[in-house]
CHARMM-style PDB file with segment names, atoms N, HN, CA, C and O in Angstrom:
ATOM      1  N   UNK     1     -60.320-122.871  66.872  1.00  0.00      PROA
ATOM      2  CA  UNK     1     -59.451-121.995  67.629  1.00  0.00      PROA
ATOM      3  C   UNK     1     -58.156-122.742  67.970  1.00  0.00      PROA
ATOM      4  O   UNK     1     -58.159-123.960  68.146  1.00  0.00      PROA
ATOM      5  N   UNK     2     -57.354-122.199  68.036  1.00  0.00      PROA
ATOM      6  HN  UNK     2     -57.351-121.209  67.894  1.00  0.00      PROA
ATOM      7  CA  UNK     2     -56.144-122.489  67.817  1.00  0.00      PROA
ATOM      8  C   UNK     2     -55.544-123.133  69.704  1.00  0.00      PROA
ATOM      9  O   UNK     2     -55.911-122.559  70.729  1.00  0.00      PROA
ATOM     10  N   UNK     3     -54.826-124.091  69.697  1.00  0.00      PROA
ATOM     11  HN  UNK     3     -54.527-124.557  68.865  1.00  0.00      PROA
ATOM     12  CA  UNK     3     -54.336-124.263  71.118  1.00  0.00      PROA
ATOM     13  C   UNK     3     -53.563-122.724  71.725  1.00  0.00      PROA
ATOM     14  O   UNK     3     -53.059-121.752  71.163  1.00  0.00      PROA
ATOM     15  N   UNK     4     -53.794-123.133  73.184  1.00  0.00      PROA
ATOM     16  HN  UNK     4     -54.204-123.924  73.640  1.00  0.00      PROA
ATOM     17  CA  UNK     4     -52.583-121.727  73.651  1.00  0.00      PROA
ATOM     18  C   UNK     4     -51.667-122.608  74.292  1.00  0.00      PROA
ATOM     19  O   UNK     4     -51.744-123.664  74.919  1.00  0.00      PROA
ATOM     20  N   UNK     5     -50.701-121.758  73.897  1.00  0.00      PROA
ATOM     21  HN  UNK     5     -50.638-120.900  73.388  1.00  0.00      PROA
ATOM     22  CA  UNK     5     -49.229-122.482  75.140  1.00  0.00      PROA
ATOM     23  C   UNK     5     -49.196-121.691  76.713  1.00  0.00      PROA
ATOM     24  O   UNK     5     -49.585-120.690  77.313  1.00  0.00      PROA
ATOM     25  N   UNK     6     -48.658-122.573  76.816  1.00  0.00      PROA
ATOM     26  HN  UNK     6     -48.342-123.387  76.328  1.00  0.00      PROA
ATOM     27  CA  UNK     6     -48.403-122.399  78.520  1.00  0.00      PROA
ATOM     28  C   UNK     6     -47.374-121.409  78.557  1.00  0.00      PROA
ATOM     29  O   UNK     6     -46.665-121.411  77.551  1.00  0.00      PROA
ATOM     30  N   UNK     7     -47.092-120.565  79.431  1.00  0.00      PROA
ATOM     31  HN  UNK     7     -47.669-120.564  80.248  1.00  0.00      PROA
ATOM     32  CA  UNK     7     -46.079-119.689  80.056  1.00  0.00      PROA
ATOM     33  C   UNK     7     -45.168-120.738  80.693  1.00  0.00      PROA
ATOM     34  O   UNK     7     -45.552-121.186  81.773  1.00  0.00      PROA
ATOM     35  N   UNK     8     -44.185-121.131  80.260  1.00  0.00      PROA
ATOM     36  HN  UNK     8     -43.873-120.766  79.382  1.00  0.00      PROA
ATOM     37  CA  UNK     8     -43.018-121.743  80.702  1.00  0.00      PROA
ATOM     38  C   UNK     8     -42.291-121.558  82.363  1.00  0.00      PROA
ATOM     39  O   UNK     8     -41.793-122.374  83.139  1.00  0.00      PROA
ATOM     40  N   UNK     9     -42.613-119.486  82.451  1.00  0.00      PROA
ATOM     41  HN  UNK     9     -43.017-118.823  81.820  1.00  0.00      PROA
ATOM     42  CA  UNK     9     -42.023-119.181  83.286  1.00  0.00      PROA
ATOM     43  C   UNK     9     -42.779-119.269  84.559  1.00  0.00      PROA
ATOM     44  O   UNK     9     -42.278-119.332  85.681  1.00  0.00      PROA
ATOM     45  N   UNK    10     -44.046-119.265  84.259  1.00  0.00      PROA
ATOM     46  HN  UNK    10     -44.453-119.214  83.347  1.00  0.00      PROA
ATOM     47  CA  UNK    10     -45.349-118.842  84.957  1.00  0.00      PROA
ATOM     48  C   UNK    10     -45.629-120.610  85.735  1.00  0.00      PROA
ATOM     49  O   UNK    10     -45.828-120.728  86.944  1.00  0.00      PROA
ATOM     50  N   UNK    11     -45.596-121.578  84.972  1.00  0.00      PROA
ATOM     51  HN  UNK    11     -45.434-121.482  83.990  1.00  0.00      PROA
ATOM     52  CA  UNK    11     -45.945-122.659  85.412  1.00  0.00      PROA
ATOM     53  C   UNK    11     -44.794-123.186  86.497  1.00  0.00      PROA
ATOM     54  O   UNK    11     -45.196-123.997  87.332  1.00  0.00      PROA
ATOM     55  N   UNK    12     -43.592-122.844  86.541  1.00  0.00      PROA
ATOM     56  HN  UNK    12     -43.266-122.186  85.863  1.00  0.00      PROA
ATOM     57  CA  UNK    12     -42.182-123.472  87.256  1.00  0.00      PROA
ATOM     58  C   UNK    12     -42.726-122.418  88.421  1.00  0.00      PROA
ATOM     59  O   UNK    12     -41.904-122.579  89.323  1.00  0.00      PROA
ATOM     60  N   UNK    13     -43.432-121.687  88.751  1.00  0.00      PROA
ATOM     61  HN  UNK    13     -44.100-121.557  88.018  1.00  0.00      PROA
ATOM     62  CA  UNK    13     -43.790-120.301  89.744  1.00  0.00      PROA
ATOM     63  C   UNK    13     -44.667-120.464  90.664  1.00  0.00      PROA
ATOM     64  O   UNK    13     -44.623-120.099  91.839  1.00  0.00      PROA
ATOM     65  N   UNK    14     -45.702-121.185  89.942  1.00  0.00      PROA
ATOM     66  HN  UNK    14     -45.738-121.482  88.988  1.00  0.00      PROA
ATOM     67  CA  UNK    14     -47.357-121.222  90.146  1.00  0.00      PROA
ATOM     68  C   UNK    14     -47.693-122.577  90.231  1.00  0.00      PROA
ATOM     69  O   UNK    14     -47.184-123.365  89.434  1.00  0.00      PROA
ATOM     70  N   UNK    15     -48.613-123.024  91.232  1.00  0.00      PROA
ATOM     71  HN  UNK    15     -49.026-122.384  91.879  1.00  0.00      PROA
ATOM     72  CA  UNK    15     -49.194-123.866  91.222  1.00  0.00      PROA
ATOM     73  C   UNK    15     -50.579-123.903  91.762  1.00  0.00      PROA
ATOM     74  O   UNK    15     -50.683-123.197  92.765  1.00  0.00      PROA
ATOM     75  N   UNK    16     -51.807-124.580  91.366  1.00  0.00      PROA
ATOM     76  HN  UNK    16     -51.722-125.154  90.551  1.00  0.00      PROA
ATOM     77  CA  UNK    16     -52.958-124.475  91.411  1.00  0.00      PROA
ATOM     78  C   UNK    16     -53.806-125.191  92.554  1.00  0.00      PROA
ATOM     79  O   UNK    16     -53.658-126.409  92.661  1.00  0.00      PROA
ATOM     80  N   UNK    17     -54.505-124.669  93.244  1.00  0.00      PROA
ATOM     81  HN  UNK    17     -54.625-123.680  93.157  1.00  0.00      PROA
ATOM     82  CA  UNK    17     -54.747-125.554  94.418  1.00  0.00      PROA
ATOM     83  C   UNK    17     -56.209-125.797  93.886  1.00  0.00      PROA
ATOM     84  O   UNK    17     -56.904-125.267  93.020  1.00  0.00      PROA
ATOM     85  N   UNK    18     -56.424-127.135  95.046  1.00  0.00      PROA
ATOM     86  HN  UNK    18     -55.859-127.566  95.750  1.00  0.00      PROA
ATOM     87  CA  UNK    18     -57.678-127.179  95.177  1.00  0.00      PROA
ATOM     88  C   UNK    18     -59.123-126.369  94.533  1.00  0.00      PROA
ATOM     89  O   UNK    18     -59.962-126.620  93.668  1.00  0.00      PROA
ATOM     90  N   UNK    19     -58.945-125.651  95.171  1.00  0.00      PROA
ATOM     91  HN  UNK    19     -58.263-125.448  95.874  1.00  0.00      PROA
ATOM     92  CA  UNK    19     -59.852-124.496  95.644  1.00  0.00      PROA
ATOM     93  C   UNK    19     -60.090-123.116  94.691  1.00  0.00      PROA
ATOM     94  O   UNK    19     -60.811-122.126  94.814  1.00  0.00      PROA
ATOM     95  N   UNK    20     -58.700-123.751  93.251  1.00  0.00      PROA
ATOM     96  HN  UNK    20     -58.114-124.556  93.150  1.00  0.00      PROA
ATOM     97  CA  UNK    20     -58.799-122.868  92.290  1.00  0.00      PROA
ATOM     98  C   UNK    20     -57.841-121.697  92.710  1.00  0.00      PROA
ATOM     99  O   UNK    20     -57.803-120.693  91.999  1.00  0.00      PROA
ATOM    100  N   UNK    21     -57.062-121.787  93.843  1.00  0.00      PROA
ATOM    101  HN  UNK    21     -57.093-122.603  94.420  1.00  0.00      PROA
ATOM    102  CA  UNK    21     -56.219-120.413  93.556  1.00  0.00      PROA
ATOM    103  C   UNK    21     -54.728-120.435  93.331  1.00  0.00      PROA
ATOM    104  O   UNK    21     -54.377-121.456  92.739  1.00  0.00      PROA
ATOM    105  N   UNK    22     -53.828-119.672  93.607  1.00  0.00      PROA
ATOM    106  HN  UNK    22     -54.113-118.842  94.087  1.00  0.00      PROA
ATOM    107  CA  UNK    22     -52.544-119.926  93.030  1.00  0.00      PROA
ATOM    108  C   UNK    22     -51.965-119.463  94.023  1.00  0.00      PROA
ATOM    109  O   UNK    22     -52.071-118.361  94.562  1.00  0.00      PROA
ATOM    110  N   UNK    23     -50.657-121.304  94.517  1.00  0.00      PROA
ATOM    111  HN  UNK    23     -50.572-122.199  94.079  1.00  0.00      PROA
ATOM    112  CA  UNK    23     -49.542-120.803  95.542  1.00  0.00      PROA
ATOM    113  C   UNK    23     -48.517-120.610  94.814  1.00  0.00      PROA
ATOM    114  O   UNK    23     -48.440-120.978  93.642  1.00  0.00      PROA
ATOM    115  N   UNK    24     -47.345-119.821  95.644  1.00  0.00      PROA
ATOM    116  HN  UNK    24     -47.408-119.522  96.597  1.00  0.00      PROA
ATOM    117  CA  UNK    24     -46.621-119.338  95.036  1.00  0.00      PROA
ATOM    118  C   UNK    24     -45.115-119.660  96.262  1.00  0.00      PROA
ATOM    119  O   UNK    24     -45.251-120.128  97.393  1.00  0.00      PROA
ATOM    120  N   UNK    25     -43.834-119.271  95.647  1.00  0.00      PROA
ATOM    121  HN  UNK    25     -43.724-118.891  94.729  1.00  0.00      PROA
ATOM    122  CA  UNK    25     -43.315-119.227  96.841  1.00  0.00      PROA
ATOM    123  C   UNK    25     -42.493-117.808  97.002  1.00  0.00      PROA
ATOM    124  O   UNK    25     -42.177-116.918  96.212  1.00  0.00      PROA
ATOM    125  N   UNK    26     -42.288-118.048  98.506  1.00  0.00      PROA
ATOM    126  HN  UNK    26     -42.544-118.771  99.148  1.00  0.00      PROA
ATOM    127  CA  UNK    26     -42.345-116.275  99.422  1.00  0.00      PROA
ATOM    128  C   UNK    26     -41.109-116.051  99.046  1.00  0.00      PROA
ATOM    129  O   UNK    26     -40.209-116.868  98.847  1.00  0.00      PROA
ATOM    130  N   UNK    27     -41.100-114.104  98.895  1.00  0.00      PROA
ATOM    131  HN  UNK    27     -41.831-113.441  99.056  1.00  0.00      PROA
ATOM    132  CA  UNK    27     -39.667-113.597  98.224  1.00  0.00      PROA
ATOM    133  C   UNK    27     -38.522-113.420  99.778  1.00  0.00      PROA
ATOM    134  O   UNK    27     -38.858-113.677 100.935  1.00  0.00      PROA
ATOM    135  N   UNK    28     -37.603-113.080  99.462  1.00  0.00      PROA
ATOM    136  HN  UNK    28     -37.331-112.872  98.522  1.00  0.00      PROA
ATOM    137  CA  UNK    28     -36.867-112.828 100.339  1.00  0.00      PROA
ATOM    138  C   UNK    28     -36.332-114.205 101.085  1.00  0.00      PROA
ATOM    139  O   UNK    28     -36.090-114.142 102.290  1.00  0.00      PROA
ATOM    140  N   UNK    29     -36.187-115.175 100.530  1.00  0.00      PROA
ATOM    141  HN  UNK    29     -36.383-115.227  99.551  1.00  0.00      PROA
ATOM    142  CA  UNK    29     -35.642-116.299 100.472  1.00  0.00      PROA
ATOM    143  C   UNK    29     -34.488-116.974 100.298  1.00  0.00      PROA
ATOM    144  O   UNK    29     -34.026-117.926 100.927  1.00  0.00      PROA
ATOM    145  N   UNK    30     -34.064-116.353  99.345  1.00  0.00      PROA
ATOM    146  HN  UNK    30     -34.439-115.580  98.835  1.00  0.00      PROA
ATOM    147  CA  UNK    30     -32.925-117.183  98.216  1.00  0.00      PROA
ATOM    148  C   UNK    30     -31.869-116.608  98.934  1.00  0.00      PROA
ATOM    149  O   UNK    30     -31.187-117.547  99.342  1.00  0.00      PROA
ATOM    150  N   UNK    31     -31.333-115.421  99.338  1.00  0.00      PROA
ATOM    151  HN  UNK    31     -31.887-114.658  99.006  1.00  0.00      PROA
ATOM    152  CA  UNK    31     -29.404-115.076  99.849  1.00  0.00      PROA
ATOM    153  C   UNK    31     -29.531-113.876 100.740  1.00  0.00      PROA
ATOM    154  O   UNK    31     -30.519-113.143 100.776  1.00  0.00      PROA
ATOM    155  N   UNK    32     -28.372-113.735 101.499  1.00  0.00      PROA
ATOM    156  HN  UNK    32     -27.569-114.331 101.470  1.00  0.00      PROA
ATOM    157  CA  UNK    32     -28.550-113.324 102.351  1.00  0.00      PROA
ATOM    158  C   UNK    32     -29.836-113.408 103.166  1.00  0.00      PROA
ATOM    159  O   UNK    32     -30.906-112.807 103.276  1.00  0.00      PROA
ATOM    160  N   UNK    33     -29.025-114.729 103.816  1.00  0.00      PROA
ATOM    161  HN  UNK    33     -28.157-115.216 103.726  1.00  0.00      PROA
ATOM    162  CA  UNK    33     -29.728-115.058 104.895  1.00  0.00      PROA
ATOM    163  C   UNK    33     -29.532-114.713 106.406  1.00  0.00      PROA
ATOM    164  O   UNK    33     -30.443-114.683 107.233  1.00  0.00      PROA
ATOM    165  N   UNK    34     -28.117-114.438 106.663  1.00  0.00      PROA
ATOM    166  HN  UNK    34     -27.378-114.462 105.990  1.00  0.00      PROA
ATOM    167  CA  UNK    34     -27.543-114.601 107.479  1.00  0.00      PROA
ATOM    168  C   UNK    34     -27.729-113.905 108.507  1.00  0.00      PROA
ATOM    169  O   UNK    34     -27.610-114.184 109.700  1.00  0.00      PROA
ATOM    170  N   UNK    35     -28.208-112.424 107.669  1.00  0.00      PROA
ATOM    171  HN  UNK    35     -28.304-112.198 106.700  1.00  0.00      PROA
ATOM    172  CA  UNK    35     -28.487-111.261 109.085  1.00  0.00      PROA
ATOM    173  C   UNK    35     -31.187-111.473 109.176  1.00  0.00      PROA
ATOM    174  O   UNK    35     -32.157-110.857 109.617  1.00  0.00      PROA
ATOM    175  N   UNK    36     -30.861-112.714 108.418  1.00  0.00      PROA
ATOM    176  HN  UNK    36     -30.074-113.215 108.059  1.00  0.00      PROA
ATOM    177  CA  UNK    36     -32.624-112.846 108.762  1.00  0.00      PROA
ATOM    178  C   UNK    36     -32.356-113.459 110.182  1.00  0.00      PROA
ATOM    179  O   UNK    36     -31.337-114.029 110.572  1.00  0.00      PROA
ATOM    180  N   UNK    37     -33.593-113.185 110.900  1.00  0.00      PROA
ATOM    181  HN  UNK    37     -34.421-112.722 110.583  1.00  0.00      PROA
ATOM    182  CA  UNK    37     -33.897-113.960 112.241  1.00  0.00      PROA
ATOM    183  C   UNK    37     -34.302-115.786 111.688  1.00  0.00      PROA
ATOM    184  O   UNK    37     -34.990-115.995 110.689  1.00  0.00      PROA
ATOM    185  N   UNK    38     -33.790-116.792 112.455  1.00  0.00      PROA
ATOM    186  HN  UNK    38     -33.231-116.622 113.267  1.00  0.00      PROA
ATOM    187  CA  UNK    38     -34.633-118.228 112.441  1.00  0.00      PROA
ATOM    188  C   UNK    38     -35.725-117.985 112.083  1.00  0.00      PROA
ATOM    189  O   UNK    38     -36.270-118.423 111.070  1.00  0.00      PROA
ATOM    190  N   UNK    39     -36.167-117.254 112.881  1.00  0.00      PROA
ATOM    191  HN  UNK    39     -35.723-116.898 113.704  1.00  0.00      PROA
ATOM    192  CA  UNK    39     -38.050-117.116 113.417  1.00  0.00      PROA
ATOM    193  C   UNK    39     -38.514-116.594 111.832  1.00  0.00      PROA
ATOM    194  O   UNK    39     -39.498-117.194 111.399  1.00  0.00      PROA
ATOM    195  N   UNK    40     -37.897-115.508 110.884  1.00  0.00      PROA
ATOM    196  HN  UNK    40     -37.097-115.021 111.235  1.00  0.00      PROA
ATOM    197  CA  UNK    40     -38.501-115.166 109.749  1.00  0.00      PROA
ATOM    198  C   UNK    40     -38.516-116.177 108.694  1.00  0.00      PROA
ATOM    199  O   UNK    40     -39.485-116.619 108.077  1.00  0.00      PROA
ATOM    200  N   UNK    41     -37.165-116.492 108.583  1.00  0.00      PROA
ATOM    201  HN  UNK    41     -36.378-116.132 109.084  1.00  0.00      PROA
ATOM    202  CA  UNK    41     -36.964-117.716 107.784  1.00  0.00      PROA
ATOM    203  C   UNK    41     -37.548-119.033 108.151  1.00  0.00      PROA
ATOM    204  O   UNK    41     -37.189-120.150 107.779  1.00  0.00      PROA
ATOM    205  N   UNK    42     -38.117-118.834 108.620  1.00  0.00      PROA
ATOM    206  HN  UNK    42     -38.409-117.926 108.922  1.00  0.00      PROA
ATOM    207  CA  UNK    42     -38.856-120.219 108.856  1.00  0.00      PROA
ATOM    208  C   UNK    42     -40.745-119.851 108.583  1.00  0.00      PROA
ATOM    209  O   UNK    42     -41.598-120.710 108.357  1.00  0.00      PROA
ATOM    210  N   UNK    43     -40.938-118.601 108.678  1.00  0.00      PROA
ATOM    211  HN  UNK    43     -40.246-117.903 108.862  1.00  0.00      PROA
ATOM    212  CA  UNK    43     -41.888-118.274 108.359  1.00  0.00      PROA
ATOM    213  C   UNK    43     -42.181-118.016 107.085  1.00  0.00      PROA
ATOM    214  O   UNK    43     -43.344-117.949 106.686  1.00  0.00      PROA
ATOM    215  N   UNK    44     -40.839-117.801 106.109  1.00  0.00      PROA
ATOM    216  HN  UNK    44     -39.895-117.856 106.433  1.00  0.00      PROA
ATOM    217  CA  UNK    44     -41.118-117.642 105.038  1.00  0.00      PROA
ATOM    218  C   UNK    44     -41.044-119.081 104.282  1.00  0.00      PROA
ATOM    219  O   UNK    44     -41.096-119.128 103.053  1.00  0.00      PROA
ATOM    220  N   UNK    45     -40.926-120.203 105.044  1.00  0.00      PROA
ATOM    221  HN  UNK    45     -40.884-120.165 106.043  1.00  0.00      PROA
ATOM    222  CA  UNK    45     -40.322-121.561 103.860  1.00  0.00      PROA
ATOM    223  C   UNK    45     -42.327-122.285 103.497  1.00  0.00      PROA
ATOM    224  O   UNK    45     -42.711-123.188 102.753  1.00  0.00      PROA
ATOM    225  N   UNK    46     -43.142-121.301 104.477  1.00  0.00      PROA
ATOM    226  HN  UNK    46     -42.830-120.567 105.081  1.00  0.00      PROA
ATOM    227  CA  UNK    46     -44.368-121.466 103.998  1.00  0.00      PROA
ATOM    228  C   UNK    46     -45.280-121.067 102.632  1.00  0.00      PROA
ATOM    229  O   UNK    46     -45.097-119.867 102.423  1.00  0.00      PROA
ATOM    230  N   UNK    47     -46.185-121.638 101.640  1.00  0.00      PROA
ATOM    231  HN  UNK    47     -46.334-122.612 101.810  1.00  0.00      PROA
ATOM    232  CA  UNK    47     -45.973-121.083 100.172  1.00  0.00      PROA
ATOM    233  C   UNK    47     -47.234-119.699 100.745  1.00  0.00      PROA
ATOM    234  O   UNK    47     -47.940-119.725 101.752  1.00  0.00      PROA
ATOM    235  N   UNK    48     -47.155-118.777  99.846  1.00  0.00      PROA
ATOM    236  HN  UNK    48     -46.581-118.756  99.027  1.00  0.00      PROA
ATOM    237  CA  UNK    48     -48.103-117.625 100.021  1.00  0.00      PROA
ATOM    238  C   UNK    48     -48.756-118.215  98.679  1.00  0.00      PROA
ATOM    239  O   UNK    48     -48.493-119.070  97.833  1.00  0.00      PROA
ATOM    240  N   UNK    49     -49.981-117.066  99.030  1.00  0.00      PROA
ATOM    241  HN  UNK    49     -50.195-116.372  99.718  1.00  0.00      PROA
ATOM    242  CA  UNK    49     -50.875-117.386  97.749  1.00  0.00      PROA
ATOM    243  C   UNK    49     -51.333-116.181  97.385  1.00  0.00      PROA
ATOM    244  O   UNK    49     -51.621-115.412  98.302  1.00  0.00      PROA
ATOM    245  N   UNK    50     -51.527-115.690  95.872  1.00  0.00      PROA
ATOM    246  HN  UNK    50     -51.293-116.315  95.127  1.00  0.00      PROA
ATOM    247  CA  UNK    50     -51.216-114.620  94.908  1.00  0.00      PROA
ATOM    248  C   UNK    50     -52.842-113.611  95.087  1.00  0.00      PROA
ATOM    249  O   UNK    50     -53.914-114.214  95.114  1.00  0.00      PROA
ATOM    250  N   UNK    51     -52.815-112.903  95.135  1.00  0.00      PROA
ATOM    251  HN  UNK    51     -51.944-112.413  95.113  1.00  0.00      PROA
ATOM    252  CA  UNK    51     -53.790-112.138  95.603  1.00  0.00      PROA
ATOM    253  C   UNK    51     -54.762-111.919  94.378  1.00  0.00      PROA
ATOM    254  O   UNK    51     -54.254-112.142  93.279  1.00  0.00      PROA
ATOM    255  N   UNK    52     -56.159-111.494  94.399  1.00  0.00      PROA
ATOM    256  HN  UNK    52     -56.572-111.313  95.292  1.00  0.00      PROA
ATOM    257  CA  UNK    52     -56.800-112.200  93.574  1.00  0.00      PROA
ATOM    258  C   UNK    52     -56.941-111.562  91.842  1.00  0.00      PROA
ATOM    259  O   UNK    52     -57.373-112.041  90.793  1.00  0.00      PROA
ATOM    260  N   UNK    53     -56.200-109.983  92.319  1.00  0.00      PROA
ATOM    261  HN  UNK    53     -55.849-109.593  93.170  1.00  0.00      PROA
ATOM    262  CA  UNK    53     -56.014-109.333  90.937  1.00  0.00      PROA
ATOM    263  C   UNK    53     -54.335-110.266  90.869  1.00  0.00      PROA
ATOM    264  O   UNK    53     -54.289-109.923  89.688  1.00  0.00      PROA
ATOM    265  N   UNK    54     -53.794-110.599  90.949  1.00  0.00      PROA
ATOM    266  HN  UNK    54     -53.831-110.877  91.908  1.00  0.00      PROA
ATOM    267  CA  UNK    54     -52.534-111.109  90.468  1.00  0.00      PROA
ATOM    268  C   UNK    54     -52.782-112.579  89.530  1.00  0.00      PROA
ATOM    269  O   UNK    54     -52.393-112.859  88.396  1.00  0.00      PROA
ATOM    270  N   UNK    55     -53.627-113.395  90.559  1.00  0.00      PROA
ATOM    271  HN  UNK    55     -53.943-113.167  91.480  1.00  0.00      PROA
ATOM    272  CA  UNK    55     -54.511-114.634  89.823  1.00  0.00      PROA
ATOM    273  C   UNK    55     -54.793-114.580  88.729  1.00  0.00      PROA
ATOM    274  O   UNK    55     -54.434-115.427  87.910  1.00  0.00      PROA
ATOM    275  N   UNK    56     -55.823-113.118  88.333  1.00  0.00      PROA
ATOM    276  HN  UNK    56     -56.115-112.431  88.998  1.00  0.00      PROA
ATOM    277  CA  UNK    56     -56.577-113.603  86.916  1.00  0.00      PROA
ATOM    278  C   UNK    56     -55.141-113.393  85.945  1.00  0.00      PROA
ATOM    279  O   UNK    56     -55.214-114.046  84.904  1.00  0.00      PROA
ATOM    280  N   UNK    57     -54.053-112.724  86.075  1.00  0.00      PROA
ATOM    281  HN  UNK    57     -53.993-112.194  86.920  1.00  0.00      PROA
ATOM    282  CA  UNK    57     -53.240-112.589  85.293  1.00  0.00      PROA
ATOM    283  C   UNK    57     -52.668-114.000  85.256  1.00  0.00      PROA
ATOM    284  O   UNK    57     -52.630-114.471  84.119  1.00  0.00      PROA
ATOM    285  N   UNK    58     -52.225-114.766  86.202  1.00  0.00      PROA
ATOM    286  HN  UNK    58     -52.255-114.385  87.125  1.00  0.00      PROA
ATOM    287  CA  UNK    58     -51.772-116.179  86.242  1.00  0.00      PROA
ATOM    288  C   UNK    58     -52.826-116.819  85.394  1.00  0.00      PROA
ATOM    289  O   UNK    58     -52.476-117.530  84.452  1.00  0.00      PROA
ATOM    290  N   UNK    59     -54.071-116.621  85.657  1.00  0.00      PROA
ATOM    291  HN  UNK    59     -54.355-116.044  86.422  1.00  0.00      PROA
ATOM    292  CA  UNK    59     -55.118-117.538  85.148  1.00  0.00      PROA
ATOM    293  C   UNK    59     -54.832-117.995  83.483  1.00  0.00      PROA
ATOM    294  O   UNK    59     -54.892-119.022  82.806  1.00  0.00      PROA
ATOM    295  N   UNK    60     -54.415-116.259  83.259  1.00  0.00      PROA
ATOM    296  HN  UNK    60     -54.366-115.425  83.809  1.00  0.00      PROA
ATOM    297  CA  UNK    60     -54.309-116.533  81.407  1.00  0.00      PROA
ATOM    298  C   UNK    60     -52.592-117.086  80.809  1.00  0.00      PROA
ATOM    299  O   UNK    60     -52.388-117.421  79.642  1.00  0.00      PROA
ATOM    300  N   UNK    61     -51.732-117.078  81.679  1.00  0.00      PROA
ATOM    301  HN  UNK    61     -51.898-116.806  82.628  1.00  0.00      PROA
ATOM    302  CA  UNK    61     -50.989-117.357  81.482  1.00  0.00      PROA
ATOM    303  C   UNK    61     -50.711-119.036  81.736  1.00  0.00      PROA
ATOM    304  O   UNK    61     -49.628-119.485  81.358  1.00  0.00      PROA
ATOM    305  N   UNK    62     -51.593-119.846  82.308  1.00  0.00      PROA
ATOM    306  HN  UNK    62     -52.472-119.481  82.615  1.00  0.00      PROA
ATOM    307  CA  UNK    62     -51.505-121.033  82.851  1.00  0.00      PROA
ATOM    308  C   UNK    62     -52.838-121.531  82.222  1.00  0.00      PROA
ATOM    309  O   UNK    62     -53.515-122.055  83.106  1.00  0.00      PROA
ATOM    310  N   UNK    63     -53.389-121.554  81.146  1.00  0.00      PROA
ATOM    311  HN  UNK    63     -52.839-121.128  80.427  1.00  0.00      PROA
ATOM    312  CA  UNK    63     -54.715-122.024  80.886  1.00  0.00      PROA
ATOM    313  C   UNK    63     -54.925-123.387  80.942  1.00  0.00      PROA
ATOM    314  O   UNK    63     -56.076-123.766  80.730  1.00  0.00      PROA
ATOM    315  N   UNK    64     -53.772-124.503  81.264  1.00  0.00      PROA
ATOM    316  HN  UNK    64     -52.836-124.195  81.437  1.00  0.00      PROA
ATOM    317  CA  UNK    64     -53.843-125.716  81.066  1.00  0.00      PROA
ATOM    318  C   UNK    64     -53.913-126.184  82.495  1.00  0.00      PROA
ATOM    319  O   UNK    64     -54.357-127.319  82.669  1.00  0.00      PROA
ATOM    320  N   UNK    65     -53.525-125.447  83.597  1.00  0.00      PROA
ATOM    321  HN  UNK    65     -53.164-124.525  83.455  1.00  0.00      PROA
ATOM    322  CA  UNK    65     -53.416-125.894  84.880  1.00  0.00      PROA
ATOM    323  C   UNK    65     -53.885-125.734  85.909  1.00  0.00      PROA
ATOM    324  OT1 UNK    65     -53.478-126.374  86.879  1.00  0.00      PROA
TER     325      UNK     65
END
């Protein structure tokens, strides 16, 4: 059987914990910031983690990691 490649886009996205699941980082981040509260933006610089039908799709796209 043939090797699989990695999702390029999927791996710079995803990362694999411990525990087998996948963090990710939180949307609403990147611009316009200005009219967010401190208090949100600071809640969002924490990573979320991908819910568990979203996973198995990561799963096949990341088979090396």
């Amino acid at each position: 059987m043939p090797k699989l490649k990695t999702n390029r886009g999927a791996a710079k996205r995803f990362r694999k914990t411990a525990s087998g699941k996948f963090k990710c980082r939180q949307s609403h981040r990147s611009h316009i910031l200005t009219k967010k509260s401190t208090k949100r933006k600071r809640a969002l610089r924490s990573p979320d983690h991908l819910e568990s039908s979203d996973a198995a799709l990561a799963r096949r796209l990341l088979p090396y990691i």
